[in-house]
mmCIF file of the N, C-alpha and C atoms, coordinates in Angstrom:
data_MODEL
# 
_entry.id   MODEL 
# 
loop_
_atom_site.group_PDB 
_atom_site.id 
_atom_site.type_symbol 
_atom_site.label_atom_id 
_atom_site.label_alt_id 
_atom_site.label_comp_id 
_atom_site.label_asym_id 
_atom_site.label_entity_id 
_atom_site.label_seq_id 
_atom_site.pdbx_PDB_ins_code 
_atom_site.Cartn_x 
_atom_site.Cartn_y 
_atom_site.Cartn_z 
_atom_site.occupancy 
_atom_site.B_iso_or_equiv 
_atom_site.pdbx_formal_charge 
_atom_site.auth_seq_id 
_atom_site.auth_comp_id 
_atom_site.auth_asym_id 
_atom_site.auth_atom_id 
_atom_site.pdbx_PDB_model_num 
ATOM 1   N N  . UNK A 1 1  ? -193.561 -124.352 236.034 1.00 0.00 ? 1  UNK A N  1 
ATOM 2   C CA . UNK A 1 1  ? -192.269 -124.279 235.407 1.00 0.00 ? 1  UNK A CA 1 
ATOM 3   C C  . UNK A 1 1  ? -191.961 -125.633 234.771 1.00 0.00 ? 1  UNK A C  1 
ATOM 4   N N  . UNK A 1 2  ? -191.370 -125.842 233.718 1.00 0.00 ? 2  UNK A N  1 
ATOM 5   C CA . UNK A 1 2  ? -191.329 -127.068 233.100 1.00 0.00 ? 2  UNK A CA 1 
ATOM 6   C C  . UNK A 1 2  ? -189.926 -127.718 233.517 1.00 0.00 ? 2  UNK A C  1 
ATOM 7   N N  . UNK A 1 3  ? -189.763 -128.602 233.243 1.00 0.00 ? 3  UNK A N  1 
ATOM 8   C CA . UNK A 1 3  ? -188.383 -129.394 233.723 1.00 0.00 ? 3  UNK A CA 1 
ATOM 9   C C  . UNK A 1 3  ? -187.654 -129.623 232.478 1.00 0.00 ? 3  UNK A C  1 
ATOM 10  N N  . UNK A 1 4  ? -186.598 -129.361 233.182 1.00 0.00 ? 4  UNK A N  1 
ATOM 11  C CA . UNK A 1 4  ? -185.270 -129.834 232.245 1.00 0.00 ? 4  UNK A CA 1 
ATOM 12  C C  . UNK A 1 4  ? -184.952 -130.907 232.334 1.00 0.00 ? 4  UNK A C  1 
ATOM 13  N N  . UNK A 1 5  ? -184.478 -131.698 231.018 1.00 0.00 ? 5  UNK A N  1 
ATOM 14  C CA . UNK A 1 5  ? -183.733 -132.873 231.078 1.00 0.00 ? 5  UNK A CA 1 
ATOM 15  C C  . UNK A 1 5  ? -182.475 -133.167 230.343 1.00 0.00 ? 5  UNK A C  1 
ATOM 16  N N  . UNK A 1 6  ? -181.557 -134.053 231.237 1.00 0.00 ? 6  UNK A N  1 
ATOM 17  C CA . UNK A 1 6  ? -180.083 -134.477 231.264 1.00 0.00 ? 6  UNK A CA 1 
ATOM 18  C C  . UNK A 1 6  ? -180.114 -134.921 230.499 1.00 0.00 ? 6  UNK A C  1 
ATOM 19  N N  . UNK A 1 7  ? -178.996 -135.048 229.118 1.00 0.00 ? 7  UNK A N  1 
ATOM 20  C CA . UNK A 1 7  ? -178.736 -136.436 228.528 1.00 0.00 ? 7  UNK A CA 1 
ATOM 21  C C  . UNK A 1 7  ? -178.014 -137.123 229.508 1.00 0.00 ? 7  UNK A C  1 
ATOM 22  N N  . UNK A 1 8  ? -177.465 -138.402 229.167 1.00 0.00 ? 8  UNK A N  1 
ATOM 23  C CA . UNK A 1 8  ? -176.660 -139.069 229.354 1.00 0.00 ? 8  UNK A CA 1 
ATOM 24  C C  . UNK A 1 8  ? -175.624 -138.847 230.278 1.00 0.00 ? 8  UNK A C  1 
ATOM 25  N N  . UNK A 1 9  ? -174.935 -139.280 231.589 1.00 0.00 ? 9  UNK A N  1 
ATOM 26  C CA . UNK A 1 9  ? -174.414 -139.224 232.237 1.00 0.00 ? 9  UNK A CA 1 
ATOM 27  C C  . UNK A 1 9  ? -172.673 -138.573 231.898 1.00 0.00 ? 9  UNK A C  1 
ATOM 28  N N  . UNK A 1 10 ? -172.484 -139.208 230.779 1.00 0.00 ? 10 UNK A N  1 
ATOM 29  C CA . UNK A 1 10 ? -171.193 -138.846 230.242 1.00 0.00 ? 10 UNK A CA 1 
ATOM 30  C C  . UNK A 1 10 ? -171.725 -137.716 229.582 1.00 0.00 ? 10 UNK A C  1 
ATOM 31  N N  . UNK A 1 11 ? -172.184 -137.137 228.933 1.00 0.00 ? 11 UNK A N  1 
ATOM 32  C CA . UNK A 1 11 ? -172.293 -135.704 228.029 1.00 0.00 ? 11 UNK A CA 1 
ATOM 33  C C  . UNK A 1 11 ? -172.959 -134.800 229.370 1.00 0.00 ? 11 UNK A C  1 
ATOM 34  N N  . UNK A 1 12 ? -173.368 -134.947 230.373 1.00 0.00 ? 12 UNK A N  1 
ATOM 35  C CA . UNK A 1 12 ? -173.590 -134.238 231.270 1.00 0.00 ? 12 UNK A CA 1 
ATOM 36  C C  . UNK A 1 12 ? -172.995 -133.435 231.700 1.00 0.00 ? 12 UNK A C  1 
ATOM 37  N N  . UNK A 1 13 ? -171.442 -134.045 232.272 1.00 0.00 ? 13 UNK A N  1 
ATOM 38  C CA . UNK A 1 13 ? -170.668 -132.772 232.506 1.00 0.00 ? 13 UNK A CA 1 
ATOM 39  C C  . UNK A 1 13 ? -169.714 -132.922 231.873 1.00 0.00 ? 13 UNK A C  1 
ATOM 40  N N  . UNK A 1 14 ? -168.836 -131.975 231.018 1.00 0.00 ? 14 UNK A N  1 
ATOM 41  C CA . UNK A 1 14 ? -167.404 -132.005 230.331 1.00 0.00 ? 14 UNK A CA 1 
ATOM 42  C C  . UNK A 1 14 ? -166.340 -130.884 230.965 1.00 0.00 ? 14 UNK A C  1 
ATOM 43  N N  . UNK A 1 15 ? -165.135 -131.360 230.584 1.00 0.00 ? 15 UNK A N  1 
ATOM 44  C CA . UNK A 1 15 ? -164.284 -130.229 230.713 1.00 0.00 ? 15 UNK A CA 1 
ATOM 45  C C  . UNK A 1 15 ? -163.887 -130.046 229.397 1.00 0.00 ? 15 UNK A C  1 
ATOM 46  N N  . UNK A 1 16 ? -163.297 -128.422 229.525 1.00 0.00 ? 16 UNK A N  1 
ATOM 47  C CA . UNK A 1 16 ? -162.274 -127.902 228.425 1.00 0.00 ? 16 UNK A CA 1 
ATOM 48  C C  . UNK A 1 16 ? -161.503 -126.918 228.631 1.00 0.00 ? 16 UNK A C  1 
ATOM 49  N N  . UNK A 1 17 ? -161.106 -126.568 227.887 1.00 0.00 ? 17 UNK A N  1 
ATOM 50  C CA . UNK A 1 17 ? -159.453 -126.005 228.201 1.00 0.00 ? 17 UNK A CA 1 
ATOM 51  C C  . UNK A 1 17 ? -159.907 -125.133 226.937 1.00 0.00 ? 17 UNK A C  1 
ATOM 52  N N  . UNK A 1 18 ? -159.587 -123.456 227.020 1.00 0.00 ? 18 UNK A N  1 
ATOM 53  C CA . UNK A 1 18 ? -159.394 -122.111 226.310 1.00 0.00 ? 18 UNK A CA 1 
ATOM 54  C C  . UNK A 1 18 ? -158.604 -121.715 226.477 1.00 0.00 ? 18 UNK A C  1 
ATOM 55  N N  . UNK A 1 19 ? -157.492 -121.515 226.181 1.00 0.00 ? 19 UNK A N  1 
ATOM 56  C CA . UNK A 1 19 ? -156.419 -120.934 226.829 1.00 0.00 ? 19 UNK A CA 1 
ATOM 57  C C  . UNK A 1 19 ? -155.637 -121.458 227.736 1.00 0.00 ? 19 UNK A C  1 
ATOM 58  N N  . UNK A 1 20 ? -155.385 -120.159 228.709 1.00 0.00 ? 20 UNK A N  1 
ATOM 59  C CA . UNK A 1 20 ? -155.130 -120.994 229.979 1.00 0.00 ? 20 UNK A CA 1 
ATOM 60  C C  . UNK A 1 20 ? -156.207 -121.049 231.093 1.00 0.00 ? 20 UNK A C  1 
ATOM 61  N N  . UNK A 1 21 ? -157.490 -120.648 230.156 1.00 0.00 ? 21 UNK A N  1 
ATOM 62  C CA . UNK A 1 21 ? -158.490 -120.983 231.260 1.00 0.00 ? 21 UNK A CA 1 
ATOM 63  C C  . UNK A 1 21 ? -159.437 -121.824 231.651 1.00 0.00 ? 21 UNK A C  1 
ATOM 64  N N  . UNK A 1 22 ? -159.759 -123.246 232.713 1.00 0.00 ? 22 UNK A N  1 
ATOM 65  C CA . UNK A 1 22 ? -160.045 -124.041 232.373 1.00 0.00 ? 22 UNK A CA 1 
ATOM 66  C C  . UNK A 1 22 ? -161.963 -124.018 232.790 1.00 0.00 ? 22 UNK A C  1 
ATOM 67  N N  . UNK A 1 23 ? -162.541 -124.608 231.690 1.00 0.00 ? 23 UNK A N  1 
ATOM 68  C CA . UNK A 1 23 ? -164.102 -124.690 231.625 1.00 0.00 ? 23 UNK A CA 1 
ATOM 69  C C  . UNK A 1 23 ? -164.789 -126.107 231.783 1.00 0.00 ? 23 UNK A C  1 
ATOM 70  N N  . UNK A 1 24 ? -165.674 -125.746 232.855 1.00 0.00 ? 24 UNK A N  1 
ATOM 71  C CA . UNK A 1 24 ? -167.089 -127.228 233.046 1.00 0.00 ? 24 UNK A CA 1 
ATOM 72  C C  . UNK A 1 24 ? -167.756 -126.978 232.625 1.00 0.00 ? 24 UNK A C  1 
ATOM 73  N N  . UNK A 1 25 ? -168.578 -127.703 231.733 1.00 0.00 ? 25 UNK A N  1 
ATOM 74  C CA . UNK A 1 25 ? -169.461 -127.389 230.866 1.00 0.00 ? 25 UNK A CA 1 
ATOM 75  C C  . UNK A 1 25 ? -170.754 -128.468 231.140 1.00 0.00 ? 25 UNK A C  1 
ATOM 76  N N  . UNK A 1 26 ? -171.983 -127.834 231.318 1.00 0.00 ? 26 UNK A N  1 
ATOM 77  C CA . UNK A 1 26 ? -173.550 -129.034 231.814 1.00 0.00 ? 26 UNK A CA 1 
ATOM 78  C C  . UNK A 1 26 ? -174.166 -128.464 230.294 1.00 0.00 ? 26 UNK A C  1 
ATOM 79  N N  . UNK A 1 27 ? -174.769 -130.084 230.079 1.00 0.00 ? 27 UNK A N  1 
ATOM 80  C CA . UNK A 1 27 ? -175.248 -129.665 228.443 1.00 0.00 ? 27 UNK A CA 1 
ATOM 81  C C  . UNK A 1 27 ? -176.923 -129.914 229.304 1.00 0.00 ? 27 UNK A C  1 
ATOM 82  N N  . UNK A 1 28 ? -177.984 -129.079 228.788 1.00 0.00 ? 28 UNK A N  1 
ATOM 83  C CA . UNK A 1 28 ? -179.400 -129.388 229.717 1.00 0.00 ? 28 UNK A CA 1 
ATOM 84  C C  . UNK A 1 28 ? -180.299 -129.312 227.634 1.00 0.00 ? 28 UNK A C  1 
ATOM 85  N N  . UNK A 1 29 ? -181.594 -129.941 228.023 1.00 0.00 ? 29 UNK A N  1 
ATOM 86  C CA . UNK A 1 29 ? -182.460 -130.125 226.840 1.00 0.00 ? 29 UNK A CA 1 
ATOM 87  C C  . UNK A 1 29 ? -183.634 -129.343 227.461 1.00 0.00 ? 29 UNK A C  1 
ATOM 88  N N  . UNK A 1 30 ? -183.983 -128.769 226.724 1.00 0.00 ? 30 UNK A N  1 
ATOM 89  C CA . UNK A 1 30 ? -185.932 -128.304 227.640 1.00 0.00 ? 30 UNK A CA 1 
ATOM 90  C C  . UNK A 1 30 ? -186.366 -128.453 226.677 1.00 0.00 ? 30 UNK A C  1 
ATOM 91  N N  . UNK A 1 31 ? -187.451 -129.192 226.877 1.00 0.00 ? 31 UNK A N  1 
ATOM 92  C CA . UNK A 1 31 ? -188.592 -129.347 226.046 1.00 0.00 ? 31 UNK A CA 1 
ATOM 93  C C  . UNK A 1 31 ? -189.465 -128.543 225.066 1.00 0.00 ? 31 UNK A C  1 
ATOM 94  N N  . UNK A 1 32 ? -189.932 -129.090 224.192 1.00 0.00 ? 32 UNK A N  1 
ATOM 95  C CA . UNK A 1 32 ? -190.803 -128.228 223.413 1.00 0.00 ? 32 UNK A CA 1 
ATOM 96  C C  . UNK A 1 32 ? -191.643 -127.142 223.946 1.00 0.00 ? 32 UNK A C  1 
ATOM 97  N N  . UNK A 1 33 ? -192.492 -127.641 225.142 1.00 0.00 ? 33 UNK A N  1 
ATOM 98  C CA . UNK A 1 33 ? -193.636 -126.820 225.454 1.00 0.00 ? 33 UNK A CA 1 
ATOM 99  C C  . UNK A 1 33 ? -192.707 -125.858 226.618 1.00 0.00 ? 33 UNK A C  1 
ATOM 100 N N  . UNK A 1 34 ? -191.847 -125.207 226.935 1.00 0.00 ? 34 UNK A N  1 
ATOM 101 C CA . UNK A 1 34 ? -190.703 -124.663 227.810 1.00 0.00 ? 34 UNK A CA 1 
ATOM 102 C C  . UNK A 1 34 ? -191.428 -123.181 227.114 1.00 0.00 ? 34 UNK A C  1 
ATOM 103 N N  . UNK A 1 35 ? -192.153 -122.383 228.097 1.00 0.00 ? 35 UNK A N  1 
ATOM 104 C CA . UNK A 1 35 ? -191.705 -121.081 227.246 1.00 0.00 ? 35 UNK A CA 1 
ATOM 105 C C  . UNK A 1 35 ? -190.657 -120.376 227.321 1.00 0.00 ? 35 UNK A C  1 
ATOM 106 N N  . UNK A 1 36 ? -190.414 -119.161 226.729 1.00 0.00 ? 36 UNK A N  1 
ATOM 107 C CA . UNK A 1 36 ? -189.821 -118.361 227.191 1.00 0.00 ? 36 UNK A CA 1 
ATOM 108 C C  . UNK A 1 36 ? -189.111 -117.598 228.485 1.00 0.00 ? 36 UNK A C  1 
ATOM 109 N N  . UNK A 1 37 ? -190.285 -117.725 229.046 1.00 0.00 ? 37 UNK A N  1 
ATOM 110 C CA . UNK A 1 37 ? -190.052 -116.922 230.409 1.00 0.00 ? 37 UNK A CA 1 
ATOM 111 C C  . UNK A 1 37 ? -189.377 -117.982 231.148 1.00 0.00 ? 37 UNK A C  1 
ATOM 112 N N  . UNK A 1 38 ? -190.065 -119.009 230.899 1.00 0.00 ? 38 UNK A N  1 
ATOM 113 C CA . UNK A 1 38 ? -189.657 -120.263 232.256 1.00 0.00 ? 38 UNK A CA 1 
ATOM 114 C C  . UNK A 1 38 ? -188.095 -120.354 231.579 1.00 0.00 ? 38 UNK A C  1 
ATOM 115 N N  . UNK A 1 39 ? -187.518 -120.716 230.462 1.00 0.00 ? 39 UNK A N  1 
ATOM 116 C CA . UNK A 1 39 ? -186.352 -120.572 230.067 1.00 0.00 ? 39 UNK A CA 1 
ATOM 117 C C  . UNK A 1 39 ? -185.396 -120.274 230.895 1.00 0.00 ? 39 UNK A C  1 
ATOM 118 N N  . UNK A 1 40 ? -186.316 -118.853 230.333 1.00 0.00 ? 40 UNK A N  1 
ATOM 119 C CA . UNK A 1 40 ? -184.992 -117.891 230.854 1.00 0.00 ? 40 UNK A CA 1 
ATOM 120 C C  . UNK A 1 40 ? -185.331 -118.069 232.699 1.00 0.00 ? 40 UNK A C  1 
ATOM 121 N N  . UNK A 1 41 ? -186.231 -117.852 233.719 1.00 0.00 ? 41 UNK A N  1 
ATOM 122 C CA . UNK A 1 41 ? -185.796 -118.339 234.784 1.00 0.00 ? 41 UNK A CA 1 
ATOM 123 C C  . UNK A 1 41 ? -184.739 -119.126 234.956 1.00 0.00 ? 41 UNK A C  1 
ATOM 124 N N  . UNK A 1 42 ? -184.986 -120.154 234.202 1.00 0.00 ? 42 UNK A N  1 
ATOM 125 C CA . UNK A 1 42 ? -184.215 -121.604 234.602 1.00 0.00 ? 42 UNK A CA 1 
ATOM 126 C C  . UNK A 1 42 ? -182.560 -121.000 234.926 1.00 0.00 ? 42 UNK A C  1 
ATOM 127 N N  . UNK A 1 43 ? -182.472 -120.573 233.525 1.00 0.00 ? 43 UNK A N  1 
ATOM 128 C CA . UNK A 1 43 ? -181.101 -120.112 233.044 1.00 0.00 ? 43 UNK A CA 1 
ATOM 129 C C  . UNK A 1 43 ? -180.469 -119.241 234.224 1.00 0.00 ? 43 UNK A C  1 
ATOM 130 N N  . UNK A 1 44 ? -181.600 -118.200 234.298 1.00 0.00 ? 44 UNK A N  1 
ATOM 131 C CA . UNK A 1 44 ? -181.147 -116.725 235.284 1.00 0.00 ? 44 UNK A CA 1 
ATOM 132 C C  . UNK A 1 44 ? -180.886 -117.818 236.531 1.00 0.00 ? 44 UNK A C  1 
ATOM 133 N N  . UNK A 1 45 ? -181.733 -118.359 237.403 1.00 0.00 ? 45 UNK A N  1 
ATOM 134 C CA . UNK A 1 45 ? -181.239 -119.575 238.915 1.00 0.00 ? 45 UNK A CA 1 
ATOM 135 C C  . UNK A 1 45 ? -179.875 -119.467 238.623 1.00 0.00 ? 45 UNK A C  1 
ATOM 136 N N  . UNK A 1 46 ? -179.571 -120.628 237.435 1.00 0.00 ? 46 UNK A N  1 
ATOM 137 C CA . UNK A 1 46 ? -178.454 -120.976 237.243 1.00 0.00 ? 46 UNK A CA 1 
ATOM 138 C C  . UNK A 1 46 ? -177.587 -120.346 237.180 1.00 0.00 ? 46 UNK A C  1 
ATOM 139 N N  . UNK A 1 47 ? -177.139 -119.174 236.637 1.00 0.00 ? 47 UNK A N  1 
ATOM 140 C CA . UNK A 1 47 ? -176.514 -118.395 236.342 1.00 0.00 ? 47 UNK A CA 1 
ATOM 141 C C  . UNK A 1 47 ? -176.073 -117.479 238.054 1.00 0.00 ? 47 UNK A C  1 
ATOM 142 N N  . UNK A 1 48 ? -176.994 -117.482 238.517 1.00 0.00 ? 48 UNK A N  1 
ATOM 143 C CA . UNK A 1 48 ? -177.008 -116.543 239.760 1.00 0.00 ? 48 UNK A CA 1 
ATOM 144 C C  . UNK A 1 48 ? -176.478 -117.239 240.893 1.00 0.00 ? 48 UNK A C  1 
ATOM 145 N N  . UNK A 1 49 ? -177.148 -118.685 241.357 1.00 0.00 ? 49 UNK A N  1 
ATOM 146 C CA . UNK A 1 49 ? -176.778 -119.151 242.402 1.00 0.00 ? 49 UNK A CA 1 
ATOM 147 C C  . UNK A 1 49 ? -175.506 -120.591 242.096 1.00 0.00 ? 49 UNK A C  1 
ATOM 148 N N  . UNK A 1 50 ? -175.073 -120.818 240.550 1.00 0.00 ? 50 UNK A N  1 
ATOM 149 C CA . UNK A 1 50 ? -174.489 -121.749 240.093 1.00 0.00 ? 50 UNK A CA 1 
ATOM 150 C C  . UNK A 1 50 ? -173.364 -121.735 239.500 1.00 0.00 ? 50 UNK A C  1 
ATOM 151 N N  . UNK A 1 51 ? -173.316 -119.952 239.760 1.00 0.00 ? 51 UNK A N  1 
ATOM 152 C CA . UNK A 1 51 ? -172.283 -119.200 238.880 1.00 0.00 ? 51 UNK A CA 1 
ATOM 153 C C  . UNK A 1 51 ? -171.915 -120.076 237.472 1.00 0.00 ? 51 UNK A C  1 
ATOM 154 N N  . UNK A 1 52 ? -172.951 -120.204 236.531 1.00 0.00 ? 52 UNK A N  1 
ATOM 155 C CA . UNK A 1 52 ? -173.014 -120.943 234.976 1.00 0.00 ? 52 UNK A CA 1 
ATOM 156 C C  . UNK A 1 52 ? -173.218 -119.319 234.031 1.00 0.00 ? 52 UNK A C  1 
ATOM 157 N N  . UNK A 1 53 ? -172.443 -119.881 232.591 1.00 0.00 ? 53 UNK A N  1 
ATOM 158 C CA . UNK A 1 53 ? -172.912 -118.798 232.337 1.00 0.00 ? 53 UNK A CA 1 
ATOM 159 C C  . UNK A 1 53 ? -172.953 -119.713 230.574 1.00 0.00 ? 53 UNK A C  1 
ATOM 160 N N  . UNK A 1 54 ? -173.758 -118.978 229.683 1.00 0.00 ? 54 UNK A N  1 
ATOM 161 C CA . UNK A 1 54 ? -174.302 -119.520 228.776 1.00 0.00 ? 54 UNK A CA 1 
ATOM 162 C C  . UNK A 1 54 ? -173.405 -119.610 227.443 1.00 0.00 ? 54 UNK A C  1 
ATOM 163 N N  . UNK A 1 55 ? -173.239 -120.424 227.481 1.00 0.00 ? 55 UNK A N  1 
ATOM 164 C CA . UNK A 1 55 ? -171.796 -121.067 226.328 1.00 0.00 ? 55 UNK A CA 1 
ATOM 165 C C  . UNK A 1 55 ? -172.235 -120.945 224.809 1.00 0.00 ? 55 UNK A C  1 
ATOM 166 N N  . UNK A 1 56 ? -173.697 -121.530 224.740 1.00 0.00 ? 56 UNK A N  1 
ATOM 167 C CA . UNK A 1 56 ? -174.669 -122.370 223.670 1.00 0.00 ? 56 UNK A CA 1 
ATOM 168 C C  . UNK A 1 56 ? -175.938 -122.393 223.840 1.00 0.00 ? 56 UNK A C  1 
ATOM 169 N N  . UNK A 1 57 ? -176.475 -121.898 222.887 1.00 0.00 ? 57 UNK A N  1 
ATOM 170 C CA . UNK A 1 57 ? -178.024 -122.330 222.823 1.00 0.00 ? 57 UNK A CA 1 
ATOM 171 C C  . UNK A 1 57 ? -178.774 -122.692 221.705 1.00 0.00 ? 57 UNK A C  1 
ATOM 172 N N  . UNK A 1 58 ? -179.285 -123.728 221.186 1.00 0.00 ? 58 UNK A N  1 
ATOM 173 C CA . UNK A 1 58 ? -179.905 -123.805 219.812 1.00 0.00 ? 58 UNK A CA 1 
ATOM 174 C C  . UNK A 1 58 ? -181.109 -123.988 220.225 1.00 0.00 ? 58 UNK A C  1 
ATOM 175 N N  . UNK A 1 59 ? -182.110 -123.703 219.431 1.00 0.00 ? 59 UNK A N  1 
ATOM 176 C CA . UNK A 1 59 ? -183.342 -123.964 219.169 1.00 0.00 ? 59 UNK A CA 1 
ATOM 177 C C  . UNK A 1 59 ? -183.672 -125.037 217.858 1.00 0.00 ? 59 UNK A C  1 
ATOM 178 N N  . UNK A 1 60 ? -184.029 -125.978 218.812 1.00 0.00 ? 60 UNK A N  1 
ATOM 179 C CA . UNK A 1 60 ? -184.019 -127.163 217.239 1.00 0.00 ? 60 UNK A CA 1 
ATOM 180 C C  . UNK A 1 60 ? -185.734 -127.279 216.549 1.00 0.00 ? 60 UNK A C  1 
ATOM 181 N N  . UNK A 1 61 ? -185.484 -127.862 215.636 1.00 0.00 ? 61 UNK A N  1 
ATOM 182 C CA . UNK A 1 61 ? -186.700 -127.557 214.495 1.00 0.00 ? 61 UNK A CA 1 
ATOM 183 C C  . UNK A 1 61 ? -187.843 -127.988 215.433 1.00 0.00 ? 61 UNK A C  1 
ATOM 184 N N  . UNK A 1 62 ? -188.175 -129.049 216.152 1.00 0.00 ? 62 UNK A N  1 
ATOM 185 C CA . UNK A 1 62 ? -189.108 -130.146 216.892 1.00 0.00 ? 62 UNK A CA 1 
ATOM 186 C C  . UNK A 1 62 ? -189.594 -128.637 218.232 1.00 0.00 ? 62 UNK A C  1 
ATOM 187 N N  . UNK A 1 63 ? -188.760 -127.661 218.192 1.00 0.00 ? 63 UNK A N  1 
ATOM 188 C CA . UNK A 1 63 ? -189.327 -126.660 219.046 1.00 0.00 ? 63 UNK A CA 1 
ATOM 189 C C  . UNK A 1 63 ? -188.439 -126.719 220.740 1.00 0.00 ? 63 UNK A C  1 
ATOM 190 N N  . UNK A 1 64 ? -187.573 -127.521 220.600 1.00 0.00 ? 64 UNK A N  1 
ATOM 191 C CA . UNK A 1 64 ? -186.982 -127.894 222.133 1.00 0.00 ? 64 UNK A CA 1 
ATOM 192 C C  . UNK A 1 64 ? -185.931 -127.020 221.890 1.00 0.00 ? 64 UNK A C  1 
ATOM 193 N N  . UNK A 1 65 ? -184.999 -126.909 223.086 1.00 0.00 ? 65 UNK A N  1 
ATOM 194 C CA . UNK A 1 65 ? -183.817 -125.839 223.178 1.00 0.00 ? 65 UNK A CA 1 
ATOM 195 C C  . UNK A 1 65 ? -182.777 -127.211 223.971 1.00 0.00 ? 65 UNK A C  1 
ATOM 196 N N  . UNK A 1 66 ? -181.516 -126.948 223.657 1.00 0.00 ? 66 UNK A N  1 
ATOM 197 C CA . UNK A 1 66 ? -180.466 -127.422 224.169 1.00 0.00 ? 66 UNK A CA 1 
ATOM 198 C C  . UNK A 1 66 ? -179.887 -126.612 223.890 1.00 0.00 ? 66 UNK A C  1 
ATOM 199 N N  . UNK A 1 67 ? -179.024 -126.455 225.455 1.00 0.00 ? 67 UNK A N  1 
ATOM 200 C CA . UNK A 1 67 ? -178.662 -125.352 226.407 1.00 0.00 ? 67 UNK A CA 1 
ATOM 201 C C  . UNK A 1 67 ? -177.309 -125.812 226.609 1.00 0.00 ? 67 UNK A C  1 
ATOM 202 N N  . UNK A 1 68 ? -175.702 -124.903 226.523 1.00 0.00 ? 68 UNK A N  1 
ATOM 203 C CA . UNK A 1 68 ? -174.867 -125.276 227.648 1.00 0.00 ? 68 UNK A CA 1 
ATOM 204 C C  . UNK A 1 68 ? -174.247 -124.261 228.172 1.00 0.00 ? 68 UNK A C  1 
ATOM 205 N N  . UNK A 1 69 ? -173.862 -124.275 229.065 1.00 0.00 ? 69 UNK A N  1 
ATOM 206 C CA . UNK A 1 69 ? -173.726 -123.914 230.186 1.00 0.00 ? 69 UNK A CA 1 
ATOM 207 C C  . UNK A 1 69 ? -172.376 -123.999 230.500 1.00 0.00 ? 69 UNK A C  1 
ATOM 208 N N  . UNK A 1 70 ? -171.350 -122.792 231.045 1.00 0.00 ? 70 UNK A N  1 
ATOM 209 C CA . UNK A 1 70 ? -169.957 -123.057 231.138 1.00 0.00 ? 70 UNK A CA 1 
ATOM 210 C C  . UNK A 1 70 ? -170.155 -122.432 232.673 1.00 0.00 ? 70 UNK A C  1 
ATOM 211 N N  . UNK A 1 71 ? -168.611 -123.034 233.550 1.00 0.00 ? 71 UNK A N  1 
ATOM 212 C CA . UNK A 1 71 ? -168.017 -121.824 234.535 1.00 0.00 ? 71 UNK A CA 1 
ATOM 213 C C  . UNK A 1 71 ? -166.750 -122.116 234.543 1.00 0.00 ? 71 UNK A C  1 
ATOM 214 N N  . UNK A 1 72 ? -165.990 -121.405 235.259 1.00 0.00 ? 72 UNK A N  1 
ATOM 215 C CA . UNK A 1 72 ? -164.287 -121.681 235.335 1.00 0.00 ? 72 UNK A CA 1 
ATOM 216 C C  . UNK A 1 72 ? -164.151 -122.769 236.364 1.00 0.00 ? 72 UNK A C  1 
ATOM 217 N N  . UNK A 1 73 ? -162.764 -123.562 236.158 1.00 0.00 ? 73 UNK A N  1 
ATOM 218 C CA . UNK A 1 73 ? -162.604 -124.404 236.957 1.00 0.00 ? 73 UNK A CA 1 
ATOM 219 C C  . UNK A 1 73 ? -161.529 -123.271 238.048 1.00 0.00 ? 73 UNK A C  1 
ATOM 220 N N  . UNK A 1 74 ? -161.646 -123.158 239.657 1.00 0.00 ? 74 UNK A N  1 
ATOM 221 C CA . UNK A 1 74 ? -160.697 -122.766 239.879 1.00 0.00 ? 74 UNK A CA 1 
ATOM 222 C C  . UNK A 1 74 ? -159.929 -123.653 240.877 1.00 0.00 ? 74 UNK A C  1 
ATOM 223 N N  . UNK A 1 75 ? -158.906 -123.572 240.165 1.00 0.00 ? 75 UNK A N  1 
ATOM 224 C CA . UNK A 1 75 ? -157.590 -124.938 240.901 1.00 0.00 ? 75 UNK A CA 1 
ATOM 225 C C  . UNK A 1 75 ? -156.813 -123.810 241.737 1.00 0.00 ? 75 UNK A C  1 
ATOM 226 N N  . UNK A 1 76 ? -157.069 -124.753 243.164 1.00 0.00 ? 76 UNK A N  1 
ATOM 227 C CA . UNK A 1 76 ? -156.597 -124.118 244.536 1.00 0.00 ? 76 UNK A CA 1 
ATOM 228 C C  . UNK A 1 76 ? -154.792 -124.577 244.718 1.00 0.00 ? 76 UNK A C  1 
ATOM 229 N N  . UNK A 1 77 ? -153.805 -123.764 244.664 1.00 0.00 ? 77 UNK A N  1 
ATOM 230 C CA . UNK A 1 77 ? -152.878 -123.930 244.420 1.00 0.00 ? 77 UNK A CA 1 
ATOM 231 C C  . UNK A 1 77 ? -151.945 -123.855 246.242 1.00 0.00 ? 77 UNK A C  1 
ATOM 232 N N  . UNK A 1 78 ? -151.121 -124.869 245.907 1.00 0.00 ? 78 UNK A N  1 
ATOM 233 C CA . UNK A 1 78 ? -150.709 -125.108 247.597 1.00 0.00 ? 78 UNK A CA 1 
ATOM 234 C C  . UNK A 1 78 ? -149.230 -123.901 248.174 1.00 0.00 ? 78 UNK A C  1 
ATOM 235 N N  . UNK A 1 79 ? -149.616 -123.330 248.849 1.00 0.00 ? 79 UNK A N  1 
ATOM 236 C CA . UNK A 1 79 ? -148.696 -122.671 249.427 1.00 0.00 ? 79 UNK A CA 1 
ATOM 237 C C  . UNK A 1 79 ? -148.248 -122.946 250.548 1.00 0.00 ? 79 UNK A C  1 
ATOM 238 N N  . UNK A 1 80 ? -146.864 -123.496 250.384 1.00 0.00 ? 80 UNK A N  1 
ATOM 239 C CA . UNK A 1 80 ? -145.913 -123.282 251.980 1.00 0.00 ? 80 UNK A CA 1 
ATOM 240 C C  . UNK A 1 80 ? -144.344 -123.222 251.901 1.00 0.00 ? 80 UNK A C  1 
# 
């Protein structure tokens, strides 16, 4: 399986705001030689045990994929 790589610590994780619903967003790069299948593994993990779900995907000319990745933020609200 090939490995993914992080940019930069700051573009790693972001927030944003849709509405009133709020989103974390992990930006990931895979490499040129990444096939298909391993891809999509990567993605499916993520998606399954990371609850991420797929925001973005380009395929850039050089053959690599950068990937992002959203989930909801959920803010635990205090009751008493």
């Amino acid at each position: 399986m090939a490995r993914c790589f992080r940019p930069g610590r700051r573009a790693d994780r972001m927030w944003g705001v849709r509405g009133s619903i709020e989103y974390e967003f992990e930006h990931l790069v895979l490499p040129r030689g990444t096939s298909r299948a391993d891809a999509r593994r990567l993605l499916t993990d993520r998606a399954e045990y990371g609850h991420w779900e797929l925001a973005r995907l380009r395929l850039n000319p050089d053959g690599s994929r950068r990937v992002w990745l959203r989930r909801t933020i959920i803010r635990a609200t205090r009751t008493s």
